[in-house]
Legacy VTK file of the C-alpha trace (Angstrom):
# vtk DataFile Version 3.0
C-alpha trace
ASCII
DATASET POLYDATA
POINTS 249 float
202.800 159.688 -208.522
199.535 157.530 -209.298
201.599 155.449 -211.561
204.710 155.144 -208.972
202.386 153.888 -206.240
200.986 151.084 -208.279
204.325 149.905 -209.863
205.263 149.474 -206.100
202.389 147.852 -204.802
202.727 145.849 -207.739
206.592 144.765 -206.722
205.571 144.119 -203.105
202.564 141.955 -204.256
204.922 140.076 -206.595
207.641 139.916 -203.897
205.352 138.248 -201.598
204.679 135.905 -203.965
208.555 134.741 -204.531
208.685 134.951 -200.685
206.328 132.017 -200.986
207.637 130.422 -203.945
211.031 130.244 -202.472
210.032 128.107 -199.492
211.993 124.776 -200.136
210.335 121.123 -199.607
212.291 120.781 -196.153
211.057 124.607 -194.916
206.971 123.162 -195.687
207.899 120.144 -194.141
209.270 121.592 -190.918
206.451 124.291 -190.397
203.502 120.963 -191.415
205.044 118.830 -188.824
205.452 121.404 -186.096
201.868 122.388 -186.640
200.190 118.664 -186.442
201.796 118.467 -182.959
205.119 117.356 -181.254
206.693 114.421 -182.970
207.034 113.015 -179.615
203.437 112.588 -179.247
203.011 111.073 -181.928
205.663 108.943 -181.262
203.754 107.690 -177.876
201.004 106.771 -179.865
200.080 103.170 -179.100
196.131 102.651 -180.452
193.848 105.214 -181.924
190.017 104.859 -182.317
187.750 106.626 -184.826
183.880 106.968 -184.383
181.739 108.060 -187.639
179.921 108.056 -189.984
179.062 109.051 -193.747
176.022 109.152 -196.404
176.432 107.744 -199.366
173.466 108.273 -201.837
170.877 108.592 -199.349
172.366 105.804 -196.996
173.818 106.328 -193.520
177.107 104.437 -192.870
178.304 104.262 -189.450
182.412 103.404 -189.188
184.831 102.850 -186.404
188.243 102.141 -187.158
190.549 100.801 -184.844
194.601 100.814 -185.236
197.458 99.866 -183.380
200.077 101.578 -185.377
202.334 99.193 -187.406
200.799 96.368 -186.308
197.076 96.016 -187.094
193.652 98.243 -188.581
189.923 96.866 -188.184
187.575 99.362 -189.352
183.683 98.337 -189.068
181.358 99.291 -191.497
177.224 99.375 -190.748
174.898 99.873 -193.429
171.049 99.403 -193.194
171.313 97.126 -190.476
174.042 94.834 -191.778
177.866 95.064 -190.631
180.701 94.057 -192.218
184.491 94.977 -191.864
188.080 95.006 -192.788
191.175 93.609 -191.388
194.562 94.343 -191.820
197.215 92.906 -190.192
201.691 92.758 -191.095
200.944 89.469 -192.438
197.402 89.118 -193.674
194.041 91.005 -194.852
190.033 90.194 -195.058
187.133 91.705 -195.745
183.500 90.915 -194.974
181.029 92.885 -196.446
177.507 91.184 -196.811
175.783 94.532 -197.836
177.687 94.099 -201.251
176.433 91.824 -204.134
179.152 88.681 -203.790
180.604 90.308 -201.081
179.062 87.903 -197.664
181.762 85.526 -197.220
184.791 86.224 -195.233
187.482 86.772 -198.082
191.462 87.343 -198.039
192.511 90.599 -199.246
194.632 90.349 -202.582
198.217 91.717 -202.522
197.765 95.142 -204.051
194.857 95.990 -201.754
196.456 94.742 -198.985
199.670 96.548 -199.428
197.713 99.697 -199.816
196.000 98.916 -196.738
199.082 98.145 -194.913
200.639 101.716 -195.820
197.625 103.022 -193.640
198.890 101.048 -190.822
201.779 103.791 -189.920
200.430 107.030 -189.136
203.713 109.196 -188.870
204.526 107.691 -192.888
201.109 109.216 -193.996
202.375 112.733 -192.702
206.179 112.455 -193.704
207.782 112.288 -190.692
210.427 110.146 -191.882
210.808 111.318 -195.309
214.181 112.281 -195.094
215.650 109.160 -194.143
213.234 106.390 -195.647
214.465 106.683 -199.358
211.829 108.997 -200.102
212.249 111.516 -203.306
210.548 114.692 -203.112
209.781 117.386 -205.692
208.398 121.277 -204.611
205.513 121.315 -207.510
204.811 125.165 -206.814
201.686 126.683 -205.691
198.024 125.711 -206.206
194.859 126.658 -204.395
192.201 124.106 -202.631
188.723 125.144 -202.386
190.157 128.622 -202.611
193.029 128.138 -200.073
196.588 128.950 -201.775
198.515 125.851 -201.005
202.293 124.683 -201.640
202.137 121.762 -203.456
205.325 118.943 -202.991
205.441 115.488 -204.797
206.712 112.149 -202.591
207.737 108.947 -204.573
208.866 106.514 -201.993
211.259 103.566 -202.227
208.833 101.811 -204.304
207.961 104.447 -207.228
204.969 105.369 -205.473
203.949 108.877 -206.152
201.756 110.828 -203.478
201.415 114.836 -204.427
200.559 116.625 -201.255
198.995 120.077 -200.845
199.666 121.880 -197.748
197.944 125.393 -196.586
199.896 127.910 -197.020
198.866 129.896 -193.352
198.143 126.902 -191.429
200.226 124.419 -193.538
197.928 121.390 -192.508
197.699 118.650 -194.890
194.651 119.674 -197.282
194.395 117.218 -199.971
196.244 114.183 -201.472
196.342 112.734 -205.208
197.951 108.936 -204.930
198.791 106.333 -207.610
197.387 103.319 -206.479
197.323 99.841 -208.719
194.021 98.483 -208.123
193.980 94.633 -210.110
196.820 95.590 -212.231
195.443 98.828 -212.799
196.944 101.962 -211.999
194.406 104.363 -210.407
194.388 107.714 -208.910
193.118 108.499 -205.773
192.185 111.862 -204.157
191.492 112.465 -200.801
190.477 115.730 -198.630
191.127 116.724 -194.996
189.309 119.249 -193.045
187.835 120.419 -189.515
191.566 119.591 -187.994
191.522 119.424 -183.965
193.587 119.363 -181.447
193.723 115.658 -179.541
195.366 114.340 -176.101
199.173 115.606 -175.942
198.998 118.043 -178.733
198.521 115.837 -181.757
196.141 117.402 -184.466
194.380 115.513 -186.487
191.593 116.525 -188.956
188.107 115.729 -188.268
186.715 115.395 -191.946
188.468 113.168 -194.732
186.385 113.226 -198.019
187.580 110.588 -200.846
185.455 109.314 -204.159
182.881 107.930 -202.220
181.732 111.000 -199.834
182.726 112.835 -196.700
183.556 111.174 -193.422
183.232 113.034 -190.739
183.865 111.295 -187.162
182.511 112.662 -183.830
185.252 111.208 -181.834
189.067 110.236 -182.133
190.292 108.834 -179.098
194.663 108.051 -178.376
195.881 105.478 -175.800
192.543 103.478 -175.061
193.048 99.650 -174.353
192.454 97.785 -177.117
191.390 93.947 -177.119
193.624 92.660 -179.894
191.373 89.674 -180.535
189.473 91.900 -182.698
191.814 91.206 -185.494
190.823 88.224 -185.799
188.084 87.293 -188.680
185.285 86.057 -186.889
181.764 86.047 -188.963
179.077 88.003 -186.507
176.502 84.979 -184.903
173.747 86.842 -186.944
175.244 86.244 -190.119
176.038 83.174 -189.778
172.241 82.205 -188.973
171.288 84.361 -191.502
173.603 82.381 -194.353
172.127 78.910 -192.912
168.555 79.727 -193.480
168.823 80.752 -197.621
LINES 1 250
249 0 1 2 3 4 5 6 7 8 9 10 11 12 13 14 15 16 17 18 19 20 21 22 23 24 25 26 27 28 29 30 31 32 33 34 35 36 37 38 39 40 41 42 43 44 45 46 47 48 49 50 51 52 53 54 55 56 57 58 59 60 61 62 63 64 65 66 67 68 69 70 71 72 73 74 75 76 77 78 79 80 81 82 83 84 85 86 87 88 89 90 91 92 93 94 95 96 97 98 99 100 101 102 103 104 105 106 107 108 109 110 111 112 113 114 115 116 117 118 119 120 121 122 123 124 125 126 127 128 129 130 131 132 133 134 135 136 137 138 139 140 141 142 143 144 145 146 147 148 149 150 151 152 153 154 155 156 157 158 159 160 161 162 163 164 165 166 167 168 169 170 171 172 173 174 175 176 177 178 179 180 181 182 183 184 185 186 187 188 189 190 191 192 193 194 195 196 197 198 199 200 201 202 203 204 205 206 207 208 209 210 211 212 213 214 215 216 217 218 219 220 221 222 223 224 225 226 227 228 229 230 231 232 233 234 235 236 237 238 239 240 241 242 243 244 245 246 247 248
């Protein structure tokens, strides 16, 4: 009897398992946008602005990054009293970042990084909303766990042979980790990034709170939807400190 009740728990455990295993790329996809909020929020989505802030060995970065979706990204970096920043528009790219050797004049993105950087620009892309009708490939890679979380694990190569493997929580099936190929000067990198600490934001969009990548964990302390935004902050413009700073060496 001993050995009859552990062959069945055994067949119920394995069961569950091909319960899971079964779920197709359009079932995760369905239950992962339905759980990041209505698709019609999103949708309504005109500017978003993120306040934080990360340490990265022993240094305290602030950031704010501000995006109107599709059509511009600044995102301001401060670092021991210095403050640079990137921006990314359909057209163009710069970066200013005088707290890196070489880095303190205003300089024009090159056209990998500012692809990449671009492809940022569209929020609903970076969760799939469209991936059924943008030429998008996908592949169900089976299961994996994150930080001990069992999570289904799906491959996207977009129109471009772009490949993006995405690992989605089983329970809550939020978005918990992303492995990208990125070419980086004609070099072919991968990237990983981590999302955590997900909350609930103005008309039921969920975003998470902590995104860790190679160089640390940022966690922000506010994300704010639908705030006026002066556009003529996507214009370069040198700070008036920096410039009087640069005259006097």
């Amino acid at each position: 009897m001993k050995l009859l009740k552990m062959g069945m728990l055994a067949l119920l455990m394995l069961s569950g398992v091909a319960t899971l295993k079964a779920q197709s790329v359009d079932e995760v996809m369905d239950k992962h946008l339905k759980a990041i909020g209505p698709k019609e929020a999103w949708n309504n989505i005109k500017s978003v602005k993120m306040d934080g802030g990360m340490s990265v060995q022993g240094m305290d970065i602030s950031l704010v990054q501000t995006l109107i979706p599709g059509k511009a990204m600044r995102t301001d970096i401060s670092v021991m009293g210095m403050n640079g920043f990137t921006i990314v528009t359909k057209s163009q790219g710069w970066t200013y970042m005088p707290f890196q050797p070489g880095m303190d004049k205003l300089d024009t993105m090159k056209a990998d990084a500012l692809k990449a950087s671009q492809s940022q620009m569209d929020l609903k892309a970076k969760e799939m909303f469209d991936y059924k009708t943008n030429g998008t490939k996908t592949e169900y890679l089976g299961m994996d766990t994150i930080n001990k979380v069992l999570c289904y694990r799906i491959k996207f190569t977009d129109k471009d042979g772009n490949e993006t493997t995405c690992y989605f929580d089983t329970k809550t099936y939020y978005l918990l980790r992303t492995e990208s190929k990125v070419k980086v000067e004609e070099q072919e990198q991968e990237v990983a990034m981590s999302y955590d600490n997900y909350k609930a934001l103005d008309g039921g969009v969920v975003m998470p709170m902590t995104i860790s990548s190679p160089m640390g964990d940022i966690n922000f302390k506010s994300i704010e939807l639908n705030k006026p935004i002066d556009e003529s902050i996507f214009k370069p413009a040198i700070p008036a400190a920096s410039k009087e700073s640069d005259q006097k060496k």
